[in-house]
C-alpha positions, 0 to 999 in steps of 0.5 A: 500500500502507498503511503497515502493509501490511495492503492488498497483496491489493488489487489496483493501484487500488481501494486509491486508489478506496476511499480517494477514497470514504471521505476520511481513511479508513485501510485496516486489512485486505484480504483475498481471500473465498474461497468453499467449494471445489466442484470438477467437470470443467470446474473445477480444484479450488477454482475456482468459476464466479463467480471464474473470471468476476468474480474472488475479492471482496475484504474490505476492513476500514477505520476512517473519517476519524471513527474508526468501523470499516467493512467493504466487498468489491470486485469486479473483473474480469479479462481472461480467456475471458469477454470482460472486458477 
């Protein structure tokens, strides 16, 4: 977790990963991107297909070792019915 604790949606190691790519980077936010809720029978409410196999992408806003902002989403999967373990 960052210092000011703007990072504790991400989950245990993309915090490490992002920081490995953008060397002397400074995570600013992270945040779930959560698309329109769509419900059916198959679905609860607010569950869409995509996050039941890949799981909710996450915005991950940070300033680089030079100072210049940038935004990037990662994706992960989880264990679950889709065979992701």
């Amino acid at each position: 977790m960052s210092q000011d604790g703007k990072d504790s949606a991400l989950p245990a190691g993309v915090r490490e990963r992002i920081l490995a790519i953008f060397d002397g980077g400074r995570i600013v936010a992270a945040e779930p991107l959560t698309p329109p809720p769509r419900a059916g029978p198959d679905r609860a409410a607010g569950e869409t297909a995509k996050a039941m196999g890949y799981g909710t992408p996450i915005r991950v806003d940070l300033v680089d070792a030079i100072g210049v902002g940038r935004s990037v989403v990662f994706r992960t999967a989880t264990a679950n019915d889709f065979g992701h373990d």
